[in-house]
N, C-alpha and C positions, 0 to 999 in steps of 0.2 A: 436398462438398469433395473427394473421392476421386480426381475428373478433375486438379484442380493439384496432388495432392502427387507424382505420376511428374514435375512441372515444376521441382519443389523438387531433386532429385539435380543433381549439378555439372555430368556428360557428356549431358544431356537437353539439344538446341535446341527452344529454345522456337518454336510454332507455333501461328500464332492463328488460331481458327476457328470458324465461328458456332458450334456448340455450346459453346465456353469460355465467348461473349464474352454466350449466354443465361443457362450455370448462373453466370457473375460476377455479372451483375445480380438474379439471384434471392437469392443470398447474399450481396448488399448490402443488397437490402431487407429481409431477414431480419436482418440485421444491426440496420439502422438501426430498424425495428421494438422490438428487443431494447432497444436504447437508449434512446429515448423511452417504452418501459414503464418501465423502470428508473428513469430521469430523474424520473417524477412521482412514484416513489415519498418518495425524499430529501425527508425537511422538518426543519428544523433545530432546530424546537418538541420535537421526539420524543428522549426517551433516546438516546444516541449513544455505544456504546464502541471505542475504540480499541487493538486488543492489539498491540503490538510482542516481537517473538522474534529469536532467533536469532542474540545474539551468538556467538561463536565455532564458530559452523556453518561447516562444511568445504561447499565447495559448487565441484569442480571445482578444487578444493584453491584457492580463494579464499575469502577471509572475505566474510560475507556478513549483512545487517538484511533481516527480514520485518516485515511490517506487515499488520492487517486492520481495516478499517472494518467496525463492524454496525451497524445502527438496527434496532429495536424495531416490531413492527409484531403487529395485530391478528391474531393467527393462534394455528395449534397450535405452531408451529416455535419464535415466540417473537422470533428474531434473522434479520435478514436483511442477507447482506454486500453491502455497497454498494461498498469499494472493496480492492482488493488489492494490492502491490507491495512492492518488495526494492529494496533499492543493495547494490552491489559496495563494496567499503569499498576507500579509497584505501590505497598502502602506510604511510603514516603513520599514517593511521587504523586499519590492522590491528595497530600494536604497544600501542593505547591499552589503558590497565586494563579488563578486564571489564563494570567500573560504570563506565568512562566511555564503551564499547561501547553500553553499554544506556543511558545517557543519550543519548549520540547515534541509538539507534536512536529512540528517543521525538520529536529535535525532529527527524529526519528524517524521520519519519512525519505529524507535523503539518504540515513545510511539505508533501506532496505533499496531503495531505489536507488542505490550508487553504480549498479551495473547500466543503467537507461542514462544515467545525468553526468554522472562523472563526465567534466567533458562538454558537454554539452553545448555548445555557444546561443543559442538562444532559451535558456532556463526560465519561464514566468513563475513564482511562486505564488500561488494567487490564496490568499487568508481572507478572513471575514474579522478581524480582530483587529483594526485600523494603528492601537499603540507598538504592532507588532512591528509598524516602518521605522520606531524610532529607540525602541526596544536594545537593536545590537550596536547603541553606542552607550547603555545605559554603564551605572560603576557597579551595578549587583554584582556580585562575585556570580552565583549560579545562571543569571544572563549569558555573564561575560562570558563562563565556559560553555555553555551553549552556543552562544556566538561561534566558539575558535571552533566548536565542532562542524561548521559551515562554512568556514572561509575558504575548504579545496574546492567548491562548489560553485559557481558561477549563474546568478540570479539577480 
């Protein structure tokens, strides 16, 4: 990958030449390699947890939700992450309470992960934000639909 990041600077023109247009297809196929190893792994039978983090992380002085899919797999390691990602939280969504932060990091991580979990039968949702266990019986109107955005969901 070394050749395209002098291509990534702003005042570089780009010029295409059989050496790019070999080492691109070789780290495509490595790529897509990467991918269909990965892909068989996912079975939705297996333990499956979900960690969400990061309400009120400064990230570029934006608020910001992490998310990590792991499954469970026959090995020494124990855990293997299958899917990662983050939302930038809208400005409205950056003035919301803490526990409704971490609510919403929860059903934003379901929906990106709804192709791994939907389904799921053994779903852990594992939070660091302990009012979150008692959060989806709360009468908050924004709770609540947070909640109903988790009820296809199985945790």
């Amino acid at each position: 990958m070394q050749p395209f990041r002098t291509l990534l600077q702003p005042k570089t023109q780009f010029i295409g030449t059989e050496e790019l247009d070999s080492l691109f297809e070789e780290a495509k196929a490595i790529i897509i390699q990467k991918i269909q190893r990965g892909m068989e792994i996912v079975d939705k039978n297996k333990p499956t947890c979900m960690a969400t983090e990061g309400w009120h992380l400064i990230v570029a002085t934006t608020k910001a939700l992490h998310m990590c899919i792991k499954q469970t797999i026959l090995s020494r390691t124990g855990w293997k992450v299958t899917l990662v990602g983050s939302h930038f939280t809208s400005p409205a969504e950056s003035r919301y309470a803490p526990i409704e932060g971490e609510a919403l990091a929860v059903v934003d991580a379901l929906n990106k992960a709804r192709h791994f979990v939907l389904g799921c039968p053994n779903l852990i949702n594992a939070v660091d934000h302990k009012p979150l266990l008692k959060v989806f019986s709360d009468p908050n109107p924004r709770l609540r639909n947070l909640k109903e955005k988790t009820l296809k969901y199985r945790f």
